[in-house]
C-alpha positions in Angstrom: 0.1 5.7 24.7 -1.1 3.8 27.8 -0.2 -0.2 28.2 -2.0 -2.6 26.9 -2.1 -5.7 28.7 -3.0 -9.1 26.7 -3.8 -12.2 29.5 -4.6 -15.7 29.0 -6.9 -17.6 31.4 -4.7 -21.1 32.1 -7.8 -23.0 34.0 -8.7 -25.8 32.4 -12.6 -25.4 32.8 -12.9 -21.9 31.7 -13.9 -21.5 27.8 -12.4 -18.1 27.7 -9.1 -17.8 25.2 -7.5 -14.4 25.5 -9.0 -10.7 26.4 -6.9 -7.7 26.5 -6.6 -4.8 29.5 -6.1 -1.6 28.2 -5.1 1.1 30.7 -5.7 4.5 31.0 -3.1 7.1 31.5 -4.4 7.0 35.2 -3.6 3.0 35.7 -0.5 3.2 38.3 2.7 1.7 36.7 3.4 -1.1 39.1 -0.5 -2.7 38.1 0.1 -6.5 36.5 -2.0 -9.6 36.1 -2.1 -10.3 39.5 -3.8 -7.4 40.1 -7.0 -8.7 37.9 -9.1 -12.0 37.8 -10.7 -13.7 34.6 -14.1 -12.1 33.8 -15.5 -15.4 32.8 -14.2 -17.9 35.5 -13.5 -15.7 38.1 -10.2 -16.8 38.7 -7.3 -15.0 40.2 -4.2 -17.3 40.0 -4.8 -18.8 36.6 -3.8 -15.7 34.6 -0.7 -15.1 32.5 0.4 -12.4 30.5 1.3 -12.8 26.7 4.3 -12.1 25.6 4.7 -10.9 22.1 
């Protein structure tokens, strides 16, 4: 089963809580959270993954 990534956006302005990435079998393994930014704010350096 390909990863699925769950991120939280940390900026204080953005409204968005918590979206998931889910890969394809395609996605190189080395890909993170860096490698995205937030789809509602835009930004780059305010996401974190969620560790379960």
């Amino acid at each position: 089963m390909p990863a699925t990534l769950e991120v939280v956006c940390t900026d204080d302005g953005c409204e968005l809580d918590m979206f998931e990435l889910h890969y394809t079998y395609d996605m190189p393994d080395d890909v993170g959270v860096g490698d995205f930014s937030c789809p509602y704010c835009g930004g780059v350096d305010c996401l974190e993954a969620v560790e379960l």
